[in-house]
Structures are given as C-alpha cells and as structure tokens.
Backbone of each chain as ProteinMPNN parsed JSONL, in Angstrom:
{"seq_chain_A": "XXXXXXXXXXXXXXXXXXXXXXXXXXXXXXXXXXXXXXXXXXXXXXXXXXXXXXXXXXXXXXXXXXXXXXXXXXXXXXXXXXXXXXXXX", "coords_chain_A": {"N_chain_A": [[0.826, -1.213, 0.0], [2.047, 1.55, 1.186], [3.802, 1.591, -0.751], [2.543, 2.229, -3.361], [1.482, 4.439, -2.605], [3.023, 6.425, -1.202], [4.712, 7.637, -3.894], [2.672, 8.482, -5.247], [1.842, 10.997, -3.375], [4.102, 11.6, -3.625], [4.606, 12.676, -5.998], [2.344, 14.572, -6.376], [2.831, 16.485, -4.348], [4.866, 17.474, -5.962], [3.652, 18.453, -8.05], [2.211, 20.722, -6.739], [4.113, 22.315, -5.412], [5.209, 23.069, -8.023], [3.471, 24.746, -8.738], [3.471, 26.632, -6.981], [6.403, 27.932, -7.638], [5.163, 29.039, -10.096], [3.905, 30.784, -9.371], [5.429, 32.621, -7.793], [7.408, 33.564, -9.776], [5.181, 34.7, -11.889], [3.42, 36.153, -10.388], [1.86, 38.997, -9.634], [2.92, 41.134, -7.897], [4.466, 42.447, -4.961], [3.802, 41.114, -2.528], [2.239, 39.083, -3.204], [4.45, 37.966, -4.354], [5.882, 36.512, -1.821], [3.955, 35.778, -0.529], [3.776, 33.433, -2.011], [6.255, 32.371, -1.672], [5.975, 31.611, 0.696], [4.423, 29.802, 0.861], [5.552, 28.048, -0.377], [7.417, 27.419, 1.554], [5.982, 26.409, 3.43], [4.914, 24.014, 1.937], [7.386, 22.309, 1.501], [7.979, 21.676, 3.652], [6.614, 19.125, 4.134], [7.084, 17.64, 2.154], [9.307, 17.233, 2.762], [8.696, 15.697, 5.338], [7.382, 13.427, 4.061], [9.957, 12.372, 2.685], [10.937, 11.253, 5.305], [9.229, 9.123, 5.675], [9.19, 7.459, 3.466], [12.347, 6.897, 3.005], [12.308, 5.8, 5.753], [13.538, 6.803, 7.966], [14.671, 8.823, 10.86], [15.844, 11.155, 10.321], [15.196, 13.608, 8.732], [13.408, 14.901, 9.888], [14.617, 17.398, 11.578], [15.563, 18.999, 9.931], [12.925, 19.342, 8.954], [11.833, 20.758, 10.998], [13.752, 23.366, 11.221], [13.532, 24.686, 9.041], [10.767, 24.819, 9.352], [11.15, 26.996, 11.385], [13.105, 28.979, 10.487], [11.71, 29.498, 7.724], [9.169, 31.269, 8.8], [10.544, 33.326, 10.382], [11.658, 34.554, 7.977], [9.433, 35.019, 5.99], [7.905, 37.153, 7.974], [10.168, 39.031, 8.406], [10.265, 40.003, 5.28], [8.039, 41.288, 5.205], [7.548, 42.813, 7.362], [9.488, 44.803, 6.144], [8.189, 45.772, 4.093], [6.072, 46.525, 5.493], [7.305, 49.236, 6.598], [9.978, 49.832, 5.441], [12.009, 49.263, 6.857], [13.96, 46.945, 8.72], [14.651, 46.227, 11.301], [13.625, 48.686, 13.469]], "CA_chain_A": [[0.0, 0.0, 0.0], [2.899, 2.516, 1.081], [5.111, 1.681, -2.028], [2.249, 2.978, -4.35], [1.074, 5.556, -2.41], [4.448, 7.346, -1.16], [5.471, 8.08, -4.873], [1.729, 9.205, -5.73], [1.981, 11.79, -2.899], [5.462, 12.745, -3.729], [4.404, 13.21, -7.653], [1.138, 15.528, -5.889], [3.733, 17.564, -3.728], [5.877, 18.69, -7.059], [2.619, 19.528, -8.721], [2.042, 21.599, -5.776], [5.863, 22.788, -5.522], [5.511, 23.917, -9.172], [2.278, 25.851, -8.986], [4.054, 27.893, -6.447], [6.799, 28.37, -8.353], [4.759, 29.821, -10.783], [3.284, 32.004, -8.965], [6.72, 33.562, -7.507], [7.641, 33.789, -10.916], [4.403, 35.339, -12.296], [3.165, 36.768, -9.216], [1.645, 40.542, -10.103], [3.196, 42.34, -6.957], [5.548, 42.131, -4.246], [2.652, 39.968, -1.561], [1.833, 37.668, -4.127], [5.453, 36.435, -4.686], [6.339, 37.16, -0.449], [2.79, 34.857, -0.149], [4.177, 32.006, -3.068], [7.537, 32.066, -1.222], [5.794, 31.316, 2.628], [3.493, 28.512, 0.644], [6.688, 26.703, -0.542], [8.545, 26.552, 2.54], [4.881, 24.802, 4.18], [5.145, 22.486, 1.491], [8.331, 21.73, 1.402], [8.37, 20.721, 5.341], [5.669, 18.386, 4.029], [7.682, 16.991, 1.294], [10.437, 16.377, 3.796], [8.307, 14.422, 6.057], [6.996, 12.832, 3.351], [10.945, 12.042, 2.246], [10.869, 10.713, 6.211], [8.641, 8.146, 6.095], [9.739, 6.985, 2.351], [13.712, 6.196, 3.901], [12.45, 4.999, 7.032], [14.639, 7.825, 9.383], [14.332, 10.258, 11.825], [17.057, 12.694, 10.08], [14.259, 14.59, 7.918], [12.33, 15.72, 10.808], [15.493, 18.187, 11.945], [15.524, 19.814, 8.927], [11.477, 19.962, 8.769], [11.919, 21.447, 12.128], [14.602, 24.343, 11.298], [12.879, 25.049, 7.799], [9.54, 25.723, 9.633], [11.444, 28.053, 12.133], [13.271, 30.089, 9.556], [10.804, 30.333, 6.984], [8.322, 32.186, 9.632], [11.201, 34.686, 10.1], [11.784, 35.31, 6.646], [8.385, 35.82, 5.534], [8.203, 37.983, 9.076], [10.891, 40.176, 7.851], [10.156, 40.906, 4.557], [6.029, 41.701, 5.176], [7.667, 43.656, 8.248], [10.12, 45.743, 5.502], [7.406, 46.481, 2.603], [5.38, 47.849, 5.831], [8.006, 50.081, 7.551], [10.898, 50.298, 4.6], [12.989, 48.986, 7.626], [13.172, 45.236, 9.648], [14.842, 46.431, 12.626], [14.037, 49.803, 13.756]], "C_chain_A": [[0.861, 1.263, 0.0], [3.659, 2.185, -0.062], [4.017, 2.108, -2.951], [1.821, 4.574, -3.959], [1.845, 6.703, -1.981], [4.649, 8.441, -3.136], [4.251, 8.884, -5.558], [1.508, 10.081, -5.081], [3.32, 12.566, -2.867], [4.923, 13.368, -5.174], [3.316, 14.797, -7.31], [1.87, 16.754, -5.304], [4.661, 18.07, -4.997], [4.912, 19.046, -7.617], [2.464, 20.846, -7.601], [3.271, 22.926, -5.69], [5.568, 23.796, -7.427], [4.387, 25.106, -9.654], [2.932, 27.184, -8.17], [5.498, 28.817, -7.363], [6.451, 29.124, -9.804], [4.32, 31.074, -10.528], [4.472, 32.947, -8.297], [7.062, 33.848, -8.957], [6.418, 35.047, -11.779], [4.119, 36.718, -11.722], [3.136, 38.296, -9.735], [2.446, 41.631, -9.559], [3.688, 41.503, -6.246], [4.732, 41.234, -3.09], [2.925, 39.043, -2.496], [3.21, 36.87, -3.728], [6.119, 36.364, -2.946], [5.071, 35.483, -0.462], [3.752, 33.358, -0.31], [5.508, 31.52, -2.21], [6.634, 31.661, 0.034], [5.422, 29.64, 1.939], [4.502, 27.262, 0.278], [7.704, 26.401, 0.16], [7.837, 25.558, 3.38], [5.242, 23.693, 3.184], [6.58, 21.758, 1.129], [8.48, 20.984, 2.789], [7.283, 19.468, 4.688], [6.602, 17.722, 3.239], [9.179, 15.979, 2.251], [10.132, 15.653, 4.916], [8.127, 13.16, 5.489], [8.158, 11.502, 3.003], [11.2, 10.989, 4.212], [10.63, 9.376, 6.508], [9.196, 7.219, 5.038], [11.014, 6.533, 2.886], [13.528, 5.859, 4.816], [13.451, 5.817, 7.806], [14.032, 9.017, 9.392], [14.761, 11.814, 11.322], [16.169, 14.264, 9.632], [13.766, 16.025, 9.04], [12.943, 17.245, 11.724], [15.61, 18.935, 11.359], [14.432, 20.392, 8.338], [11.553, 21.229, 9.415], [12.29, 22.967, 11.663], [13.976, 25.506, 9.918], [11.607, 25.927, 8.515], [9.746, 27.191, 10.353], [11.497, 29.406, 11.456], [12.838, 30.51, 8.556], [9.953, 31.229, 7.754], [9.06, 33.535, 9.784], [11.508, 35.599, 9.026], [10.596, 35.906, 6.137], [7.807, 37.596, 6.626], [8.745, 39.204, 8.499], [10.932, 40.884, 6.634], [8.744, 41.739, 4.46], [6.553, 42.885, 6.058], [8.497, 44.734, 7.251], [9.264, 46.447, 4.527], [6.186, 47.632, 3.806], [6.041, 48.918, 6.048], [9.051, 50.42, 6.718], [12.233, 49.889, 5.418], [13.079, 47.432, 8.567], [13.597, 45.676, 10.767], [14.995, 47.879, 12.948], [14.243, 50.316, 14.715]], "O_chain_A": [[0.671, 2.084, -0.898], [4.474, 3.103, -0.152], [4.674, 2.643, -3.844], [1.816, 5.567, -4.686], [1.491, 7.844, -2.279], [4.678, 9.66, -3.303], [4.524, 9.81, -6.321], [0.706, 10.744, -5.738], [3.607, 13.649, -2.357], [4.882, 14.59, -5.315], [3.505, 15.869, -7.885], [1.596, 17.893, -5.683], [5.167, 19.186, -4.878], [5.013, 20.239, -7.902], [2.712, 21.978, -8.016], [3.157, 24.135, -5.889], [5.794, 24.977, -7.69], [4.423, 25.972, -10.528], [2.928, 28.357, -8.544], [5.525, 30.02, -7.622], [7.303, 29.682, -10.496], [4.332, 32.108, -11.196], [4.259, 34.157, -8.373], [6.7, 35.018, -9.087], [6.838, 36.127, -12.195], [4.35, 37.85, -12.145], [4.152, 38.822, -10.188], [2.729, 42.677, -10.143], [3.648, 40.282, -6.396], [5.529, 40.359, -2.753], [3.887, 38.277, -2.453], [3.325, 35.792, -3.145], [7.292, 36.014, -3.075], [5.493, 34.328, -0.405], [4.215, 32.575, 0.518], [5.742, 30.315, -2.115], [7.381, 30.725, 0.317], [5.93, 28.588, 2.326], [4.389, 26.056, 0.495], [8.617, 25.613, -0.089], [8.265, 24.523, 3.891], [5.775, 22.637, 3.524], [6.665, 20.703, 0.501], [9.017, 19.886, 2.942], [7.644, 18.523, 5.39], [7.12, 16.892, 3.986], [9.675, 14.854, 2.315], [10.997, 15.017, 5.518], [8.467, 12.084, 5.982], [7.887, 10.301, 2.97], [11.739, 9.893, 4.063], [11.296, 8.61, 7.205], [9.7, 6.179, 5.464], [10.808, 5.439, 3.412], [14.549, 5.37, 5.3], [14.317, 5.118, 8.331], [13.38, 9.787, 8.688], [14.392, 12.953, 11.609], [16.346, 15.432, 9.976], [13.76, 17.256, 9.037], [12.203, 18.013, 12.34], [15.832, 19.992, 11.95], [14.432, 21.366, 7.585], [11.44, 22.352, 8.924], [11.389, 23.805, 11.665], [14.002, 26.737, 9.899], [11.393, 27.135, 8.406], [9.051, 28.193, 10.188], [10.77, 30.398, 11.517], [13.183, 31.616, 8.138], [10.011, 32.33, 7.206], [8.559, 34.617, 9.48], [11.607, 36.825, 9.006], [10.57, 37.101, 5.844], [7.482, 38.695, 6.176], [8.087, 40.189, 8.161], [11.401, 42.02, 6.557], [8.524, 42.682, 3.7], [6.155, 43.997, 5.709], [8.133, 45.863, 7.58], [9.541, 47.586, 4.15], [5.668, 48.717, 3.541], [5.398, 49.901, 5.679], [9.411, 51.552, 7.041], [13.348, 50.063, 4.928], [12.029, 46.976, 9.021], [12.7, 45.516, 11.594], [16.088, 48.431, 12.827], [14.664, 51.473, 14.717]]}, "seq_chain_B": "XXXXXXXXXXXXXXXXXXXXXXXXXXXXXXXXXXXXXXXXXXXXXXXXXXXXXXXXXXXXXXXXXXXXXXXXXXXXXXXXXXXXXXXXXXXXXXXXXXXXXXXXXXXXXXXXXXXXXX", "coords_chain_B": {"N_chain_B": [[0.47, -9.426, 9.191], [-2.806, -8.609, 10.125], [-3.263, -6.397, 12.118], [-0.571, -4.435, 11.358], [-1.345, -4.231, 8.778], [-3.422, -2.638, 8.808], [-2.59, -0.442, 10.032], [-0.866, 0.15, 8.073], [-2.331, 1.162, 6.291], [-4.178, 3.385, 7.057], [-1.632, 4.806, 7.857], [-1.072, 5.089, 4.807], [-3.578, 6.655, 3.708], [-3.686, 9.217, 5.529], [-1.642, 10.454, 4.359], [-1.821, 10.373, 1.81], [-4.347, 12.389, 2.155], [-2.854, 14.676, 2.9], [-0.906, 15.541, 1.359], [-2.977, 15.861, -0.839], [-4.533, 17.86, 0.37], [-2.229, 19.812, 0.152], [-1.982, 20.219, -2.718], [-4.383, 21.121, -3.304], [-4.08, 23.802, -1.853], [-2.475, 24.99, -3.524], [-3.205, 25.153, -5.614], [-5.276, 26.526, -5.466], [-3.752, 28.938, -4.923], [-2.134, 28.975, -7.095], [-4.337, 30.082, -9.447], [-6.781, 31.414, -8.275], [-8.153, 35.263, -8.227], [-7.589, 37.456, -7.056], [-5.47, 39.193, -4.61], [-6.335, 39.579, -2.042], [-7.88, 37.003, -2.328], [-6.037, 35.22, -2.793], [-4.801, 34.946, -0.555], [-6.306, 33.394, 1.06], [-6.46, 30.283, 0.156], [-4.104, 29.284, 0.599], [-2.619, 29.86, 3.113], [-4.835, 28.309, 4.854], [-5.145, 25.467, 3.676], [-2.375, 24.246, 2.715], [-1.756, 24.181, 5.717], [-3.107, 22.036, 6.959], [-2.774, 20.262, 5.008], [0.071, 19.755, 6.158], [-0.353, 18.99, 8.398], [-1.733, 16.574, 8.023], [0.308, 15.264, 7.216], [1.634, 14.794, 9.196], [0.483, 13.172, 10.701], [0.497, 11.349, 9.89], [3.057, 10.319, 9.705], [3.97, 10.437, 12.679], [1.898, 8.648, 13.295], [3.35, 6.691, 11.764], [6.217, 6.526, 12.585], [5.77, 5.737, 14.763], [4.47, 2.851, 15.158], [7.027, 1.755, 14.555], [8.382, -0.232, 16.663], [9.965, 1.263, 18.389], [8.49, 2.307, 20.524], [6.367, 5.397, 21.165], [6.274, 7.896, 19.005], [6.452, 11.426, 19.208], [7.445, 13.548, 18.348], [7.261, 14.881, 16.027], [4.852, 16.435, 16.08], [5.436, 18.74, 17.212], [6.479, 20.331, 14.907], [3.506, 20.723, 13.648], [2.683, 22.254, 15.646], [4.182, 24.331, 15.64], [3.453, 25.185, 12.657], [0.789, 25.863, 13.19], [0.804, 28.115, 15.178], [2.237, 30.136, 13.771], [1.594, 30.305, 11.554], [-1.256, 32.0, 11.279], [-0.261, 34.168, 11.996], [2.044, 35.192, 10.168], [-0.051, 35.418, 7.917], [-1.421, 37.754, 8.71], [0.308, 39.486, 8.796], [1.175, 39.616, 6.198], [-1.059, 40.298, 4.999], [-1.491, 42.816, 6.072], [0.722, 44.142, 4.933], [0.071, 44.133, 2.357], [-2.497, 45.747, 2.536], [-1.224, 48.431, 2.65], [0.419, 48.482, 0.484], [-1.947, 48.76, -1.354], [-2.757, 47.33, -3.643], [-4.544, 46.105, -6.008], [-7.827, 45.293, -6.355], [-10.422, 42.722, -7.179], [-13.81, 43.795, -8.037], [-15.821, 41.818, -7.135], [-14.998, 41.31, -4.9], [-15.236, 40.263, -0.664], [-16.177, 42.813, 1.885], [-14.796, 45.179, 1.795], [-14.382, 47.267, 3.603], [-12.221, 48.337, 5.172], [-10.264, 48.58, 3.143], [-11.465, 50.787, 1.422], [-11.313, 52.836, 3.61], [-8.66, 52.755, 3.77], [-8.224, 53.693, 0.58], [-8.061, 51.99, -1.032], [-7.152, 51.464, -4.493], [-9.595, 50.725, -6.895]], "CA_chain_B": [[-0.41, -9.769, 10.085], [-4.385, -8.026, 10.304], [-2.797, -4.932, 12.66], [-0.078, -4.012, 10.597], [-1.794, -3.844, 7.175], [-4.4, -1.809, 8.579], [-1.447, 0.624, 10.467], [-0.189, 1.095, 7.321], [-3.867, 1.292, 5.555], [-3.991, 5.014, 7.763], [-0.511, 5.874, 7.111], [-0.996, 5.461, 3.594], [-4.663, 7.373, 3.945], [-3.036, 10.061, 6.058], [-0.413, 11.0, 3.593], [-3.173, 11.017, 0.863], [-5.161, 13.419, 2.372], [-2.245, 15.883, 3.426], [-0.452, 16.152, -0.431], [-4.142, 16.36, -1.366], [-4.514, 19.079, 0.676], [-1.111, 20.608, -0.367], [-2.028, 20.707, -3.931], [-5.883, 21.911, -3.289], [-3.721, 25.078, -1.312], [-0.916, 25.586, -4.291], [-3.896, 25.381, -6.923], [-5.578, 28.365, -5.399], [-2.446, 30.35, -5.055], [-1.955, 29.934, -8.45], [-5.516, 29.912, -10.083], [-7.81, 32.629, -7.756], [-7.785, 36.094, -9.308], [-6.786, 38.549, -6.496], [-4.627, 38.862, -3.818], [-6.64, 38.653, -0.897], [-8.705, 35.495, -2.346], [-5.289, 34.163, -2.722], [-4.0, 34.803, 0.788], [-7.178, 32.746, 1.849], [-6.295, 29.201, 0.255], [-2.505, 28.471, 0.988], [-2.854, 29.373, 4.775], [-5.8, 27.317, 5.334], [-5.046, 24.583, 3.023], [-1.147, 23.844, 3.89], [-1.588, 23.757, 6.727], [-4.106, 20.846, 7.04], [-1.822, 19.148, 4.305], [1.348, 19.369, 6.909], [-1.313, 18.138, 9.531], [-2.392, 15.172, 7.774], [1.67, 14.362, 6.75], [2.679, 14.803, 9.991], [-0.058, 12.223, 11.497], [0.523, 9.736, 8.881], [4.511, 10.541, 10.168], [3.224, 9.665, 13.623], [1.462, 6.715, 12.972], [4.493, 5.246, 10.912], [7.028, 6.118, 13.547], [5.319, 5.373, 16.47], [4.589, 1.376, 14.931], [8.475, 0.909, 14.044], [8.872, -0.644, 17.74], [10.615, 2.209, 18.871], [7.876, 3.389, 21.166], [6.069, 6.543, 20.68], [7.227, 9.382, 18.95], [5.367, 12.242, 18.991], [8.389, 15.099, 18.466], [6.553, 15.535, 14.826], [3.495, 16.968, 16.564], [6.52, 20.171, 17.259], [5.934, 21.19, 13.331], [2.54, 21.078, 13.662], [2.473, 23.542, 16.701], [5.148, 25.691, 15.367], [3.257, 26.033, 12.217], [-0.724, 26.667, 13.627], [1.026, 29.461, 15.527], [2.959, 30.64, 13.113], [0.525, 30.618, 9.737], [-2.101, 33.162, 11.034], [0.618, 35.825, 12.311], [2.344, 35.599, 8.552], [-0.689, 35.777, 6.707], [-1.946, 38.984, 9.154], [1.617, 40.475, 8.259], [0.769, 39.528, 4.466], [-2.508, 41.211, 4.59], [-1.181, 44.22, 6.468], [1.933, 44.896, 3.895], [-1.032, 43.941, 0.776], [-3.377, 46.727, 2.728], [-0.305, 49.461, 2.792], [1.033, 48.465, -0.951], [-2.925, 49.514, -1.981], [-3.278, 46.479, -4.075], [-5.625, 46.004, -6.67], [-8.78, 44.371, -5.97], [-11.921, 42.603, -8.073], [-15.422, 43.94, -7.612], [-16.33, 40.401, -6.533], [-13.864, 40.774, -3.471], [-16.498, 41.513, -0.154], [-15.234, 42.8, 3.058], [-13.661, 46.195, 1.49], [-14.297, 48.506, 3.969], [-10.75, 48.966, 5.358], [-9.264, 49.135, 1.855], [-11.75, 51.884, 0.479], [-10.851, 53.693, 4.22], [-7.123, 53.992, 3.342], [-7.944, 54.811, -0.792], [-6.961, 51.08, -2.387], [-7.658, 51.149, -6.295], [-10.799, 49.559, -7.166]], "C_chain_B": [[-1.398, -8.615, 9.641], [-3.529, -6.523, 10.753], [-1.825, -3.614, 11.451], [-0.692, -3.639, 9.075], [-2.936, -2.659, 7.559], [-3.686, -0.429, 8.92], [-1.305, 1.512, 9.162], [-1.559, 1.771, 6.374], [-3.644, 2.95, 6.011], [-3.168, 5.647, 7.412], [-0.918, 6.146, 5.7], [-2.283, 6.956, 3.063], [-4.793, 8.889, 4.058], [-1.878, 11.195, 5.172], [-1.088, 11.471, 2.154], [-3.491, 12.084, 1.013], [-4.716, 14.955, 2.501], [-1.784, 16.031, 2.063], [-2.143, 16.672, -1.16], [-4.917, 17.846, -1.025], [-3.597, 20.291, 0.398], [-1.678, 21.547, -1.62], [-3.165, 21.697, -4.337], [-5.314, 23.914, -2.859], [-2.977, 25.866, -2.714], [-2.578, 26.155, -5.303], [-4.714, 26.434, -6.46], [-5.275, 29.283, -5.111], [-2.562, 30.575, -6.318], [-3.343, 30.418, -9.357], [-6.512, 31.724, -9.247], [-7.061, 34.333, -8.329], [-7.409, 37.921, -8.11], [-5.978, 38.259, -5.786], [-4.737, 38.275, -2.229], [-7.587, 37.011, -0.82], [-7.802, 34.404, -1.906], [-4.597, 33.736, -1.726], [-4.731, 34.05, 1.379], [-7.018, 30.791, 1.746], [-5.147, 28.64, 0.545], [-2.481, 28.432, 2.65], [-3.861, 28.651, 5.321], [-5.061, 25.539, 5.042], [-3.607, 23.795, 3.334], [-0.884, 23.685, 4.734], [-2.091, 22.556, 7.159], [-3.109, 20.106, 6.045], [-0.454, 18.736, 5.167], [0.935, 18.992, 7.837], [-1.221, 16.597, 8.688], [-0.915, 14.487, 7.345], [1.836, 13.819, 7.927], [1.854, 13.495, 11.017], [-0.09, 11.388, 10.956], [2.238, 9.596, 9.482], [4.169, 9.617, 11.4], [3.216, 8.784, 14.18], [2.917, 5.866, 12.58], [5.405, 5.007, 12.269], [6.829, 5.708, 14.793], [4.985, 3.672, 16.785], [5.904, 0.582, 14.364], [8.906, -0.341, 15.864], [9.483, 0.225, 18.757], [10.112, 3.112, 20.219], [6.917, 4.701, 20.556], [6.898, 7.501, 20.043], [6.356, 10.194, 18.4], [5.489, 13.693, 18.847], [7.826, 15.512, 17.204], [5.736, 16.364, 15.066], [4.391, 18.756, 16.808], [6.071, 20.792, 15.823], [4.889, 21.836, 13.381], [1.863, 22.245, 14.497], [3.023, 24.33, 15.947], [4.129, 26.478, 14.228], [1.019, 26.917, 12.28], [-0.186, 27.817, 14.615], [1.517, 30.562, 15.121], [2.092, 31.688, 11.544], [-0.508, 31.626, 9.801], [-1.081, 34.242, 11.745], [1.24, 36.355, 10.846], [0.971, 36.061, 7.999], [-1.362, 37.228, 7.106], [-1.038, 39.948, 8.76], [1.637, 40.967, 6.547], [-0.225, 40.538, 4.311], [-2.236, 42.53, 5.025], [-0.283, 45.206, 5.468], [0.911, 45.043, 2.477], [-1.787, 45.478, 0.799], [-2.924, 48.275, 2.632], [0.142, 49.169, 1.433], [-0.327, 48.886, -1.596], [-3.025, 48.657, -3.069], [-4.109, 46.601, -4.906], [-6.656, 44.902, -6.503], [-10.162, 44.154, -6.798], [-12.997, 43.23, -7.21], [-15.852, 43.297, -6.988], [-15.972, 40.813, -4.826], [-14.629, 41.168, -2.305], [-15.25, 41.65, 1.202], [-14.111, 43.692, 3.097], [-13.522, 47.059, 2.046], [-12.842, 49.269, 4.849], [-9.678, 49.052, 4.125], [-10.191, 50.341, 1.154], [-11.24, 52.757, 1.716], [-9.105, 54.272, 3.617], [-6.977, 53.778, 1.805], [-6.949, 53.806, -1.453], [-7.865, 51.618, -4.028], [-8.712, 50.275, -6.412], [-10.399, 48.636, -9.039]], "O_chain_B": [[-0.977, -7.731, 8.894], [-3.212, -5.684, 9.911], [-2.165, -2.531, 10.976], [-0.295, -2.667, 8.433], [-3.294, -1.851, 6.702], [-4.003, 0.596, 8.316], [-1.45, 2.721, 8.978], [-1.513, 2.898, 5.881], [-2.959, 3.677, 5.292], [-3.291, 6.723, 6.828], [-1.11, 7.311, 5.352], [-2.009, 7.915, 2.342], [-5.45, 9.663, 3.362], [-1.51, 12.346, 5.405], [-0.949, 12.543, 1.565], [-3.116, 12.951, 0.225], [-5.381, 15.984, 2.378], [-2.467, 16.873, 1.48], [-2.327, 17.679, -1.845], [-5.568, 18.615, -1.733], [-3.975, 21.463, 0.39], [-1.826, 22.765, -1.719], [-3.158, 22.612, -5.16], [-5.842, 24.932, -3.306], [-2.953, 27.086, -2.875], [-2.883, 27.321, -5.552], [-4.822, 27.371, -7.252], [-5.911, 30.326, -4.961], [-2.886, 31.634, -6.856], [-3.078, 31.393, -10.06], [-6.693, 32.807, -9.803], [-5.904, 34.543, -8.694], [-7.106, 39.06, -8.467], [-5.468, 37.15, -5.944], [-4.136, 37.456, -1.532], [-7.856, 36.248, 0.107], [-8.018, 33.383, -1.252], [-3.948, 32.692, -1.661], [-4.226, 33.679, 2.439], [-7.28, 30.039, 2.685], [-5.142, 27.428, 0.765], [-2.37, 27.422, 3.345], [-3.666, 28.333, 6.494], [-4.643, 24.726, 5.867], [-3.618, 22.829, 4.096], [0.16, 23.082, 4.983], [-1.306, 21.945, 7.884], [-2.603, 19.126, 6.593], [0.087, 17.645, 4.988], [1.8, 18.454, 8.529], [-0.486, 15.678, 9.048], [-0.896, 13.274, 7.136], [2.13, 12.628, 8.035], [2.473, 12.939, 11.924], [-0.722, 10.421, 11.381], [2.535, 8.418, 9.68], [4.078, 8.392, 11.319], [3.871, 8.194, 15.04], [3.359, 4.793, 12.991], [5.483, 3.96, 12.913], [7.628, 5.4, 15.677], [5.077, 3.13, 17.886], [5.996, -0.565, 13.927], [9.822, -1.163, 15.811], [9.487, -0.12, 19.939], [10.684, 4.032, 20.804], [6.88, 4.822, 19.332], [8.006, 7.865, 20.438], [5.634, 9.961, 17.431], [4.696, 14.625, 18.982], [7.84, 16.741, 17.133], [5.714, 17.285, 14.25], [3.8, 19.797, 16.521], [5.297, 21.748, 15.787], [4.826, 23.06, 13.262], [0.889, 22.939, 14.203], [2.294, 25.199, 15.47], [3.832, 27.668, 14.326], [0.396, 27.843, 11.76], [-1.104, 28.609, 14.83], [1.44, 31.667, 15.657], [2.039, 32.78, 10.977], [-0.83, 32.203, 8.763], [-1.608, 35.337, 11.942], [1.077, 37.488, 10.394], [0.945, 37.225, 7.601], [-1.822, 37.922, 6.2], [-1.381, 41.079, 8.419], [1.919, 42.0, 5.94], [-0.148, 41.496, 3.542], [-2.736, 43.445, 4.369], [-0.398, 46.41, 5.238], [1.035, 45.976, 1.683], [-1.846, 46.253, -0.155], [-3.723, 49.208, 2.556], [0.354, 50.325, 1.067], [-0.071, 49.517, -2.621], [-3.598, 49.339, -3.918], [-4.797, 47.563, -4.565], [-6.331, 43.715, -6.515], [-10.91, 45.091, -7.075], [-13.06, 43.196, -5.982], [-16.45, 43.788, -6.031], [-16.663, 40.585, -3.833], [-14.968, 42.348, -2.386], [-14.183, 41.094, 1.461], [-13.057, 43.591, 3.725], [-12.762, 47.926, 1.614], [-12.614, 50.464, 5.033], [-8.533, 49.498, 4.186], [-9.604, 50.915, 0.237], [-10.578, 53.687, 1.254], [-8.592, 55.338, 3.275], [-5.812, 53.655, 1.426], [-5.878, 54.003, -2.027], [-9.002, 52.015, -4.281], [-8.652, 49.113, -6.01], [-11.141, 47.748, -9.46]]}, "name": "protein", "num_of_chains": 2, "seq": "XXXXXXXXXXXXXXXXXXXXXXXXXXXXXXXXXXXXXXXXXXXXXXXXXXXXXXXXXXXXXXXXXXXXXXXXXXXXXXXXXXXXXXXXXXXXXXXXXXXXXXXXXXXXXXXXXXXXXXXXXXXXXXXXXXXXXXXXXXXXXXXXXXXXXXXXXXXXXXXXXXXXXXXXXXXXXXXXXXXXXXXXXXXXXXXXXXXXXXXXXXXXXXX"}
C-alpha cells in the first residue's frame, strides 16, 4: 500500500511545488510572490516528512523542524520591511 | 499480520489526504484572481496538508517498535502558531502596498478607508 502511495503523494507535492513556483515567478506584486515564497517553505516541510517516512529515518524531521522556524522569520521580515521600509528599527 | 496492514492502511490514507490538501492550497495560489482570495487558500489549506503528513509521520514512527514518537506533533504547533501571524503580516503589507482588488472581493471597507484602487 505505502510503495504505491508514497510516490503518488510525492508526484502531488511537485505539482504543488511547481504551482508555487509559478506564482513567484508570475506573481503581479511584491505579496503575491512574499505569499508564493511562505506557501513553498509549508510544502516543502511536508515533502520532507513525506521524504521521512519513504527512507524509514528520523534525520528529515530536523531539517522539517529548522525550515519551519526560519521560513516564519523570513516571511516575518520581509512583510515587516514592505510595511516600515525597515526590519529592525 | 491483520494490525499491521491496517497501520499502514492510515498511514498510507493520512499521507493522501495531506499532499491532497497541499495541492488543493498551491492550486488556489496559483488559479484565484486577487490577492486577498489568494491569501485565503494556501494558509488554510497547507496547513491541514502538513497536519495530515505529519499524522501519517506519527502513525508510521510510532509502529516501528521504537515506542512513541510524537516530536513531529513540534511542526505542527510551530506552524498553527505561526501561519495566522504571517498571513496577518501579508494582509497588512497587501493593505499598505494599496493592491488592486476585483469587484467580486467583499469585506472592502478597510481598503476603500485607506484609498486602495478599485
């Protein structure tokens, strides 16, 4: 059951992965591609759980971890610069 | 054995439901036609897709023998506390950049106060 369904939820996560990348790419205005960039660091922690369970190890889940941290700051800091023109004032 | 096939029956289920949810979030980033429609399906939607990974995660590691493990459930906090402070930061920098917004869009009365573009 997991050997067909792993590779049909990884194939679902790069469709996903590449819609965002479209939309950073496209993206009308400076939100949009700020948005597209937050949406592909969630799904990337997803992809790397995903990559978790697929190898059978713990290692993933350290790098889910650190990903979720520092994407929150990044999106943080640039939403906080387009309001204020400054991140730390 | 009966236990195990059904274990993994969930995991597999679980992992379904969360890429399914992924892609349902990406496809109305890219597809919906403003900005705040579009700030409405990736933070809902991703998030429930890194829910449903992280309990198919869970499940798997918690039936290797190993005991529980339940340090995955950390993601899942970090990012339900995390996902509505970004997207309030999103909507705040969207509401100060003056944005362009459809007719359709309801719920405009703090963008006609500070003088967005219709």
């Amino acid at each position: 059951m997991l050997a067909v369904v792993i590779p049909l939820a990884l194939g679902l996560m790069s469709v996903a992965l590449l819609l965002n990348v479209w939309r950073v790419v496209r993206g009308p205005d400076l939100p949009d591609r700020i948005l597209a960039l937050d949406t592909l660091y969630v799904n990337s922690i997803a992809l790397l759980v995903l990559f978790g369970v697929y190898f059978d190890t713990p290692i993933y889940f350290e790098a889910a971890l650190l990903i979720a941290m520092m994407g929150f700051v990044g999106t943080v800091a640039i939403a906080k610069y387009l309001l204020r023109g400054d991140i730390i004032e | 054995m009966m236990l195990d096939s059904l274990i993994e029956l969930l995991v597999a289920f679980f992992l379904l439901v969360g890429s399914i949810f992924a892609v349902i979030g990406s496809l109305g980033l890219a597809r919906l036609p403003d900005f705040y429609m579009r700030l409405h399906a990736p933070t809902k939607a991703t998030t429930l897709g890194v829910g449903g990974m992280i309990i198919g995660s869970v499940l798997y590691f918690s039936t290797r023998g190993d005991g529980l493990s339940l340090h995955e459930l950390l993601i899942t906090l970090f990012l339900f506390i995390t996902a509505p402070v970004s997207a309030h930061m999103l909507a705040k920098a969207a509401l100060h950049q003056r944005l362009s917004v459809r007719e359709k869009t309801g719920g405009t009365e703090l963008l006609d106060k500070r003088g967005a573009k219709r």
